[in-house]
C-alpha positions as CSV (number, residue, x, y, z in Angstrom):
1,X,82.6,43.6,140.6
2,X,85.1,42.1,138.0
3,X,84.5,42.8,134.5
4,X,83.5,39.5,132.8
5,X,85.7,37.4,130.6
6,X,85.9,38.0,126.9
7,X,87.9,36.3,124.4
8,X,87.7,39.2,122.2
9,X,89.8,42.4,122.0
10,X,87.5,45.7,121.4
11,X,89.4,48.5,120.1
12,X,88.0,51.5,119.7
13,X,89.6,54.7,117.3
14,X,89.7,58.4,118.0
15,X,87.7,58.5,114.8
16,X,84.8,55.9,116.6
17,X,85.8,53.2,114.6
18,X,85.1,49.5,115.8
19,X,87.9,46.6,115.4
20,X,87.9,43.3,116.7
21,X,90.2,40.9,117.7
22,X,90.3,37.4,119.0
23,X,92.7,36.9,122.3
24,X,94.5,33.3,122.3
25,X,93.5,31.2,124.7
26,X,95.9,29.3,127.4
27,X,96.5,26.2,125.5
28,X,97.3,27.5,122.1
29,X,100.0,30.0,124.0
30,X,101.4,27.3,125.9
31,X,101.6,25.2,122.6
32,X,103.2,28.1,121.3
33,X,105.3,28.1,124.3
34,X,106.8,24.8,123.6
35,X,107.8,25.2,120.3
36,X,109.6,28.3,121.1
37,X,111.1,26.2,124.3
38,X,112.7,23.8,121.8
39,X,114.4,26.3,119.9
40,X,116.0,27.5,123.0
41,X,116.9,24.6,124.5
42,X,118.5,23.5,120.6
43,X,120.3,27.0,120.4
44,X,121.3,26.6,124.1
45,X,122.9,22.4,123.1
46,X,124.8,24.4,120.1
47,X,126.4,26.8,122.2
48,X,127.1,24.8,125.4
49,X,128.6,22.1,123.1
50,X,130.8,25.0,121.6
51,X,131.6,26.2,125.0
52,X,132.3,22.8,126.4
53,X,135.7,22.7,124.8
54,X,136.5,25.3,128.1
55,X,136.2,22.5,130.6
56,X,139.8,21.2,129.7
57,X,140.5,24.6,131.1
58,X,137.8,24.7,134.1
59,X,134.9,22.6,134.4
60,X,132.8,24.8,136.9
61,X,133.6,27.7,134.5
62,X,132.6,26.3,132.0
63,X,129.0,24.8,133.3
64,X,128.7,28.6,134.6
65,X,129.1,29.8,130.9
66,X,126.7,27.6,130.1
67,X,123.9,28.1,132.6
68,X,124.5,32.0,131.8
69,X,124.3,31.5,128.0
70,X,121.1,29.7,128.4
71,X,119.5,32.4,130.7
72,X,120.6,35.0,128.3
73,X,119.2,33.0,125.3
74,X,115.7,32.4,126.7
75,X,115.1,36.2,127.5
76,X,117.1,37.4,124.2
77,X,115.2,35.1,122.2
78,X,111.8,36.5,122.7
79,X,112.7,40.0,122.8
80,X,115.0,39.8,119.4
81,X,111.8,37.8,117.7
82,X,108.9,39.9,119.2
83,X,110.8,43.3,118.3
84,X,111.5,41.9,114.9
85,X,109.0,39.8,113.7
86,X,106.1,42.5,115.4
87,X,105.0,40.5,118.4
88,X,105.9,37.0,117.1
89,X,108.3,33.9,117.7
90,X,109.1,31.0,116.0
91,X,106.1,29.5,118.0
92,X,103.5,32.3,117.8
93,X,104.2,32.6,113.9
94,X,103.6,28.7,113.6
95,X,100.5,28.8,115.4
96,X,99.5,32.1,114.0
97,X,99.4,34.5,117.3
98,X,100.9,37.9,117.7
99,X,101.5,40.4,121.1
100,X,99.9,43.4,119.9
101,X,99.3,46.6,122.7
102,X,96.2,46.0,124.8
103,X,94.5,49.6,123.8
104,X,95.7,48.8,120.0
105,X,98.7,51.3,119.9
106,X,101.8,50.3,118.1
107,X,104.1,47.8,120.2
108,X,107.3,49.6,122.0
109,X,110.6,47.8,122.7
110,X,109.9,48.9,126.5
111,X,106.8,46.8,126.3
112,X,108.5,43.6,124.7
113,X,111.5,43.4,127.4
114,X,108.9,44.2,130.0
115,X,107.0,40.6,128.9
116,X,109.9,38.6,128.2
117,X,111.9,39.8,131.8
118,X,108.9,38.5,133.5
119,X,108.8,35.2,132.1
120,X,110.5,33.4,135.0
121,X,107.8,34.8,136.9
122,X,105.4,33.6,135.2
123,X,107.4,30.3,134.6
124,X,107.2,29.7,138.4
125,X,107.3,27.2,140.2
126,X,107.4,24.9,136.7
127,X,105.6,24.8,133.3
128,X,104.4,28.3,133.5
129,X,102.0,27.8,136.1
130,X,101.8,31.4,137.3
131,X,101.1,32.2,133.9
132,X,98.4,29.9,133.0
133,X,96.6,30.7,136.2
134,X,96.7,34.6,135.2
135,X,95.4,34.1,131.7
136,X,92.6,31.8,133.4
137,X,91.9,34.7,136.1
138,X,92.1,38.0,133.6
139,X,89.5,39.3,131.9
140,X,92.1,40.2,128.9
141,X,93.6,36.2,129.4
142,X,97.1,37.8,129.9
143,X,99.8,36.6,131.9
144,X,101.2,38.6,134.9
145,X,104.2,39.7,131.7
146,X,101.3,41.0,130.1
147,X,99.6,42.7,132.2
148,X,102.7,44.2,133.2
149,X,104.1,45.5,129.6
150,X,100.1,46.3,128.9
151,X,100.0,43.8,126.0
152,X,97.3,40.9,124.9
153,X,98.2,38.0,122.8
154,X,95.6,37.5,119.8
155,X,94.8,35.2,117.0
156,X,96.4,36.6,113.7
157,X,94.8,34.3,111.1
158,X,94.9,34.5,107.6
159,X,93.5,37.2,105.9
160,X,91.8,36.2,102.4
161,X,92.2,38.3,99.7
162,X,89.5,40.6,99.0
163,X,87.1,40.3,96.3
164,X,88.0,42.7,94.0
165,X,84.7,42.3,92.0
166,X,82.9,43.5,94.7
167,X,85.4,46.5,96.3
168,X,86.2,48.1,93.2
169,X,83.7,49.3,90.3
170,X,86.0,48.9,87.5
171,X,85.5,52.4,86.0
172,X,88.2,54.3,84.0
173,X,90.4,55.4,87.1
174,X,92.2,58.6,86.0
175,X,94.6,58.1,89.1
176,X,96.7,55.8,86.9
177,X,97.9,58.8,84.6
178,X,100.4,59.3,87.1
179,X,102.7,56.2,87.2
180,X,105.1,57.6,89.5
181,X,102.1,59.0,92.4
182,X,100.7,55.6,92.4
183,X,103.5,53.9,93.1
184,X,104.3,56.5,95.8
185,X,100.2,56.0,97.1
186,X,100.7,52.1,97.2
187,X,104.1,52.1,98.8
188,X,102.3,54.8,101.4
189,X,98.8,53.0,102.1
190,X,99.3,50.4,104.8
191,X,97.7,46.6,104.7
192,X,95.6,47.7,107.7
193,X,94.4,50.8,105.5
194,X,93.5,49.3,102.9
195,X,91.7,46.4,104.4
196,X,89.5,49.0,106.7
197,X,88.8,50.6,103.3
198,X,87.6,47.5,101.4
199,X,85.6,46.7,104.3
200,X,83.6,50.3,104.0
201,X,83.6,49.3,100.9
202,X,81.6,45.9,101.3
203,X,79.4,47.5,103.8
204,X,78.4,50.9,102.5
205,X,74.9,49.6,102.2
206,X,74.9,48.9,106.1
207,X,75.2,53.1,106.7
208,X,73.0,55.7,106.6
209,X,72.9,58.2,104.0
210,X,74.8,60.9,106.2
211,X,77.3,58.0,107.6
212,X,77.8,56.8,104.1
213,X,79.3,60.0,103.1
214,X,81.2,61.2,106.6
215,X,82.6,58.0,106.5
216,X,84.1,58.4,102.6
217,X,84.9,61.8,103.0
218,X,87.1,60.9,106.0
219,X,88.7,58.0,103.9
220,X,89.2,60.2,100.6
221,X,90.9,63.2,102.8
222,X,93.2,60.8,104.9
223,X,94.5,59.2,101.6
224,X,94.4,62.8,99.6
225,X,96.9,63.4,102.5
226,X,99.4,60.2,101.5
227,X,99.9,61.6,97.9
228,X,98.3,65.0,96.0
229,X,97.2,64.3,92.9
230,X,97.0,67.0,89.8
231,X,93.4,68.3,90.2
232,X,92.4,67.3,86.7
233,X,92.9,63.1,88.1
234,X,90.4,63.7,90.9
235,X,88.2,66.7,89.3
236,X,84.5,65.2,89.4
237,X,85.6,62.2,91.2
238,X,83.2,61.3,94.4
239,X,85.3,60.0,97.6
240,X,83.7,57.2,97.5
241,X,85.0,56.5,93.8
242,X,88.4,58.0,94.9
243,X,88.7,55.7,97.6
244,X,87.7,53.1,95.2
245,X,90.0,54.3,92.8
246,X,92.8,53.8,95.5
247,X,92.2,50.3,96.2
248,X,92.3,49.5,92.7
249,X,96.1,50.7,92.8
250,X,97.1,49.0,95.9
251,X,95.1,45.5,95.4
252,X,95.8,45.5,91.6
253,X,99.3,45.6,88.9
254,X,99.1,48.3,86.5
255,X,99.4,44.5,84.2
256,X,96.8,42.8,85.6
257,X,94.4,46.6,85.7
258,X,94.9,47.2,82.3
259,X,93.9,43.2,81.3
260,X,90.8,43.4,83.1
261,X,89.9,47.1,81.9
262,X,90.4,45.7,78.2
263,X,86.6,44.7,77.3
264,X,85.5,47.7,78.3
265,X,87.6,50.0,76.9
266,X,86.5,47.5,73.4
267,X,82.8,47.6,74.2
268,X,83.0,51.5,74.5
């Protein structure tokens, strides 16, 4: 029996952690598609006028060059964008999508010229038919380059900033002693890291007592592991306060930390 559709990515961690992620459909790829079309086809009219000063030399040369140029362009061009923009083109960064690896492992250059080679493909017979019927047929909506390279395309929308009010408890946090250690721990802790933080954060109230503090400990010891500090800075300290206490140096300026810790430090 075929599994049934989704049009969201489950990703499960060694540590039995839960993300979500929603796939892109067919029409926002293929709007994606066009966009990223156009800038091929304009980089391609650049260069073929460039190389079009050859045909004083040799016409059928030069319409070969050109043919060949654009070939090279269209397959360069996604694999130069994907590789460095992390899974996005011109297109997919407009419209907010990104190639990420289907089981949620970091993307490999193998898996990003494995896509873009089979693009033609999935481009057959015209207007990405292949393609389109694939994404409408798998359960994952990936085209046959997909499921090749063992990649999904998903929605990366904007993420809204935290509410700091709510994350941190705007105690005295002694990791700040330590100027040169918390610029080393926010450097070190990833957006991803952080954001799975805040979000144990927000729902520590959702966990029972035993999860609540597996959970924290786990956080607190893979950040203790980032950067040591002196035992007197985390002496008496819970993990859930440390791991507060490490949001509040990666979400907030040692300015704008020290303007909002003002009043209390005058109230005390």
């Amino acid at each position: 029996m075929r599994a049934p559709r989704t049009n969201t990515l489950l990703i499960r961690t060694p540590e039995g952690i839960l993300f979500s992620q929603l796939l892109a459909g067919p029409m926002a790829r293929f709007l994606a598609w066009l966009i990223d079309l156009a800038c091929i086809i304009t980089a391609s009219s650049i260069l073929s006028s460039i190389t079009g000063v050859l045909g004083i030399i040799s016409i059928d040369f030069a319409r070969a060059l050109t043919i060949l140029l654009y070939f090279a362009i269209s397959i360069g061009y996604g694999i130069a964008a994907e590789w460095g923009w992390r899974g996005q083109t011109i297109g997919k960064r407009l419209l907010r999508l990104r190639v990420v690896d289907a089981h949620g492992l970091k993307l490999q250059f193998n898996q990003i010229v494995i896509r873009n080679l089979l693009r033609f493909i999935d481009a057959l017979p015209a207007f990405y038919l292949a393609g389109g019927i694939a994404t409408l047929c798998t359960r994952k909506c990936q085209r046959l380059g997909d499921f090749a390279a063992n990649t999904v395309v998903v929605r990366s929308p904007r993420l809204a900033e935290p509410d700091l009010d709510q994350v941190l408890a705007g105690k005295y946090n002694s990791l700040r002693q330590y100027a040169h250690l918390e610029a080393r721990l926010r450097q070190r802790v990833t957006p991803a890291e952080a954001a799975i933080s805040s979000q144990a954060i927000l729902r520590r109230e959702e966990l029972d007592p035993v999860s609540r503090v597996e959970l924290f400990r786990d956080l607190a010891e893979h950040f203790r592991s980032k950067v040591e500090f002196p035992q007197e800075a985390t002496s008496g300290i819970s993990d859930e306060q440390y791991v507060r206490n490490v949001l509040d140096i990666v979400y907030r300026t040692r300015t704008g930390a020290a303007q909002m810790k003002a009043p209390e430090y005058a109230a005390a």
